[in-house]
N, C-alpha and C positions, 0 to 999 in steps of 0.2 A: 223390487230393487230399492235398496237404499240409497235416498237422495243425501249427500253431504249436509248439514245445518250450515254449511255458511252461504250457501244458495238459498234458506230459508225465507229472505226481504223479496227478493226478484224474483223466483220463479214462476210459473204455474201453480193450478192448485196439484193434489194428488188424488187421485181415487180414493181415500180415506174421508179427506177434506172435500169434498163435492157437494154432500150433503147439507152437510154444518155453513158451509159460502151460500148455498141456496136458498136455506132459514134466515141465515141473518137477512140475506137482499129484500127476502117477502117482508121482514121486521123493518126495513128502512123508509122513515118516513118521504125523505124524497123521491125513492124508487114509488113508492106507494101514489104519490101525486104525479109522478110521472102516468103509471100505468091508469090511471083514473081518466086521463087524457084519452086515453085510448079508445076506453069502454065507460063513459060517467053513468051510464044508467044500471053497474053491476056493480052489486055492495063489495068492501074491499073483503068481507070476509068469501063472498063466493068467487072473487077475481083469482083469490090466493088459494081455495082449492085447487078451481081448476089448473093455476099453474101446477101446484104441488102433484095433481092427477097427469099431465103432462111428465112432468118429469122423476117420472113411474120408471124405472127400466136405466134409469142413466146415472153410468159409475164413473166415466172416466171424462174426461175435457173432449176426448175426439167424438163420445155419444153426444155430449150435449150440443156440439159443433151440428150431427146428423140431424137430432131431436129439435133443436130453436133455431140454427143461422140458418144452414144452410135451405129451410123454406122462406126465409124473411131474404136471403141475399137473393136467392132465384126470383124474389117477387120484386126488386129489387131493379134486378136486369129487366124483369120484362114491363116493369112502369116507366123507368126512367130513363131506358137504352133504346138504341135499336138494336140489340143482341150483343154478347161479349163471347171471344173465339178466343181458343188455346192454340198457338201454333208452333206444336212442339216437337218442332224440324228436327231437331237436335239428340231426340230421342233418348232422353237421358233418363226412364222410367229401368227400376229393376226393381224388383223382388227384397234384395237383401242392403240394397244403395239406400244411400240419404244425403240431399243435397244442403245447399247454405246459398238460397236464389237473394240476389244481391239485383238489386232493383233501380230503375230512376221510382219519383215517388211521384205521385196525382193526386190521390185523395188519402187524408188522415187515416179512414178508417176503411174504405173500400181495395182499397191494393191488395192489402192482403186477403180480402173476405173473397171478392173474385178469384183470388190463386185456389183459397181451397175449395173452392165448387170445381171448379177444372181441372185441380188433381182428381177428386172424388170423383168426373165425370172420366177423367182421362185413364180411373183406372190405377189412381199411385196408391199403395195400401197405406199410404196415413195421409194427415196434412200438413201444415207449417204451424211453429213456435213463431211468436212475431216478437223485437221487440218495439216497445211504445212509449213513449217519453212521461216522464212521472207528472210532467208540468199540465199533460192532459186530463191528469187522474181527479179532477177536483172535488168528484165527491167520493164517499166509501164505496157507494153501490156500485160508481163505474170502476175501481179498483179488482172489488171482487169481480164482477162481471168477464172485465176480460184477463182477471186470472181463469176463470173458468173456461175462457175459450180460446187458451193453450196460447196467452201472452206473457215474457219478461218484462221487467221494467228496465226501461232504461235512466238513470238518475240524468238530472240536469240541472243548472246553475248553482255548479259545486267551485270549489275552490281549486286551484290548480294541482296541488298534493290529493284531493279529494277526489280530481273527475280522476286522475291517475289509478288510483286505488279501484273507484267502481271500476275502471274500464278492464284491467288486472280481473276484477271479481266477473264482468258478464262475458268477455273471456273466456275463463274458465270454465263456467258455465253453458256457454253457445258449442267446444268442447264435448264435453260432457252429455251436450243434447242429443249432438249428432252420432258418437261413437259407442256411450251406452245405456241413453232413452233411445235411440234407434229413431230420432226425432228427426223430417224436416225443420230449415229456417226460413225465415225470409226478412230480412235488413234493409234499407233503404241502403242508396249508395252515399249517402248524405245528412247528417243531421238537417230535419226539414226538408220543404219541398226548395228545387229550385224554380224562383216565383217568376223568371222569364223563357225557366222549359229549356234552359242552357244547361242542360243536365250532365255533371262531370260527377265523378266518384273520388271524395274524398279519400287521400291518402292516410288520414288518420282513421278514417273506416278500417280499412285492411290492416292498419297498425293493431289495432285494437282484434282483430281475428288472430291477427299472426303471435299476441301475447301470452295465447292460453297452449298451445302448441304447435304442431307443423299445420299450415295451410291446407300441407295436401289432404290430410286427414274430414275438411270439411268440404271437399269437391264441392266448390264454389261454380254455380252455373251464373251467366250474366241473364237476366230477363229483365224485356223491355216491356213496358205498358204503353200502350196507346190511348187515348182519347180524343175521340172526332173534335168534341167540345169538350171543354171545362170550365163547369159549374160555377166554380171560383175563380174564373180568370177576371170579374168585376170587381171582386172582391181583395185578390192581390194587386189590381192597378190601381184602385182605392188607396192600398196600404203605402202602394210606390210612391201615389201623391204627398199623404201625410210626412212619409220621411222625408220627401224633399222640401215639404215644405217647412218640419219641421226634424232636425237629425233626431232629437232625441224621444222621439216618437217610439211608443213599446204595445205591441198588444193588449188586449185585457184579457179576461179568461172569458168573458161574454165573447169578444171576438172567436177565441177560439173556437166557442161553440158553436158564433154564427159560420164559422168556415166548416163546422164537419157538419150542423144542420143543412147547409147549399151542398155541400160535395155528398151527401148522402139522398138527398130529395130533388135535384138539380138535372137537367135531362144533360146527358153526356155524347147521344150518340151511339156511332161504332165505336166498341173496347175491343182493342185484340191484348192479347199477352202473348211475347215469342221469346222463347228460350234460344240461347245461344250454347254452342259447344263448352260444355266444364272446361273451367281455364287449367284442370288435371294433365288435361289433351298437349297443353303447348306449357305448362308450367318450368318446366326445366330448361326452357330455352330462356329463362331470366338466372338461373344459378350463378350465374359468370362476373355479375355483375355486382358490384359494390352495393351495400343496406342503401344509400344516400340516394342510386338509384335504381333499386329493387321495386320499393312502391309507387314512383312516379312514372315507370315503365308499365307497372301492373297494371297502376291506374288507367292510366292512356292506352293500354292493351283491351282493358274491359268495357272504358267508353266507345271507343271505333264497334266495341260487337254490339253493345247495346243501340248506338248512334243506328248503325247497318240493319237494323230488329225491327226500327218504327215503322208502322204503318201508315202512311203521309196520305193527307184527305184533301181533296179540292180548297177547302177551307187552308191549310196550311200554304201550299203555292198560291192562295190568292193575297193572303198578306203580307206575305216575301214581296210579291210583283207591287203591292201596294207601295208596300215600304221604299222598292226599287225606282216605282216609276217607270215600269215598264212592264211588257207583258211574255216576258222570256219565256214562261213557264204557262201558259195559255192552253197549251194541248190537255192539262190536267183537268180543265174543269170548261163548263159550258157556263152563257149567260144565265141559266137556271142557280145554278152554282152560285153566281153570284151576286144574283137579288137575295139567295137564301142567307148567305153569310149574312150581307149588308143589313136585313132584315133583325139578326143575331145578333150585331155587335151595337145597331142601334136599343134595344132590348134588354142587354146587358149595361151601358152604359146609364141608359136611363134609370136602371136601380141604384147607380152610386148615387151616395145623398151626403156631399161634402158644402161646407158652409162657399168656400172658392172654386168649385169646381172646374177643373183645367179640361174641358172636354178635349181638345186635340191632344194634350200631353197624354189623358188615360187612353185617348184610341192608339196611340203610337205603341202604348205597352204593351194591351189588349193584341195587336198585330204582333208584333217582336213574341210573343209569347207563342204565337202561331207558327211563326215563319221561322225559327230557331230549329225548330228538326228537321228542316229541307237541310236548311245549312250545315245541320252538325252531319245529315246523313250522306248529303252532297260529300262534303271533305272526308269523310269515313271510305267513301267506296272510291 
């Protein structure tokens, strides 16, 4: 198939281009000190055979997915989890389908890597196109890398005529994935995470689907992600602190990494992922209604299924009752329940290393961060 050249910045790599992405990575000197991390007692020239010897056999993005993630994501689950579960009620597996799973977001880099072990285990004949924001990409290696494992770029910190244009081009593109690469997706509902788990679906999200042609064309499924714990919830009431204390407070790109290093190596827990019925199912019951409010309906239609999806842990009702002051929600957990939390959020707090440290303002976050999918799921159902 011929891919358009003006898809050429953003897309995946292609089965041609596999090759040529995987010399250069072995060539990059930071990949190189990276992988020396791993193994320092193996010279770089036999590190790089035997990658080269590994990836013997692998033509396309969804082989290499088979061949390097999906052993490192399984190992993954079973170091850092207590197991991660597909529950996909909704049944939205076919043969000749390809979805556009529209997500709350958890981790940088695992959201998506969980979904395609789940399809691959659930049985869906490919996996997902992710996009990834370019402000991630900071070095080459990690550029190729996850062109290689069936990633778009998504631009960011463009100019207002400029995000217009990309969003126009990935668009198109996302389009074109689904209807003839015969591609799943999977999008957050959200530029970034939301850092207190008050998870809503931007309107400009779906703006931006709805630019490249009809919606219905990318049978948009809602899927939720759960996590018992998160890795980075220390680490975003850290950030909470910083901007209040100071507004003009911005990341650095070390942050960034420190947040996909914790969300990647960081014990999590139970993970479920639950799909919700393709919004295909009820879409034409918004026809009627005015653009101005087509997508704030959409919106609010896809939060309630994803809100309804979570899977809510002793841990999330004990921070609600915390925060409340009372023990409403008491039947969900035992006093075991809740030496383990206490034990957890003391644990986590103690890694924040700020010069003023607010410990009651970051426990309030830490909690509200917990206690936010009782409430969204309370009001949902």
């Amino acid at each position: 198939m011929k891919i358009p050249e003006e898809f050429n910045e953003i897309r995946p790599y292609e089965p041609e281009e596999m090759r040529q992405a995987f010399d250069d990575m072995l060539n990059d000197r930071q990949f190189n000190v990276l992988m020396k991390g791993f193994a320092p007692w193996l010279p770089k020239t036999v590190r790089n055979s035997l990658l080269r010897l590994a990836f013997m056999g692998v033509k396309t993005p969804l082989d290499f997915q088979k061949r390097f993630m999906k052993p490192i994501v399984n190992f993954i689950i079973r170091k850092h989890t207590d197991g991660c579960t597909f529950d996909d009620d909704a049944n939205v597996k076919g043969v000749d389908d390809r979805f556009t799973f529209v997500s709350n977001h958890r981790d940088i880099v695992l959201d998506s890597a969980f979904l395609d072990v789940k399809l691959f285990e659930a049985g869906y004949p490919t996996t997902v196109e992710i996009g990834i924001g370019d402000n991630l990409l900071i070095y080459p290696w990690i550029k190729r890398l996850v062109r290689m494992n069936k990633a778009f770029t998504v631009r960011r910190g463009l100019s207002l005529r400029e995000t217009l244009s990309a969003s126009q081009l990935m668009s198109r593109y996302i389009h074109f994935a689904v209807t003839q690469k015969k591609e799943n997706i999977w999008i957050a509902q959200r530029e970034g995470r939301a850092k207190d788990s008050d998870d809503r679906t931007q309107e400009s999200v779906l703006k931006m689907l709805a630019m490249g042609g009809d919606l219905k064309e990318l049978n948009i499924v809602p899927l939720t992600i759960s996590y018992e714990f998160d890795p980075c919830d220390y680490l975003k009431a850290q950030e909470f602190q910083q901007k209040r204390d100071n507004p003009a407070f911005k990341k650095s790109r070390q942050d960034d990494l420190d947040n996909m290093k914790a969300g990647i190596f960081g014990y999590k827990g139970r993970v479920v992922y639950r799909t919700a019925a393709p919004v295909n199912t009820w879409l034409d019951e918004l026809a009627h209604l005015p653009k101005t409010e087509y997508f704030r309906t959409l919106a609010e239609r896809m939060d309630k299924a994803i809100h309804r999806g979570y899977q809510l842990f002793p841990c999330n009702y004990l921070a609600l009752d915390e925060l409340n002051g009372d023990q409403a929600h008491a039947s969900h957990y035992s006093e075991a329940d809740r030496q383990r939390f206490e034990q957890y959020l003391s644990g986590q707090l103690a890694k924040i290393q700020l010069p003023n440290k607010d410990v009651p303002f970051l426990r309030e976050r830490i909690l509200t961060m917990y206690a936010n999918p009782v409430r969204n799921q309370l009001a949902a159902l």
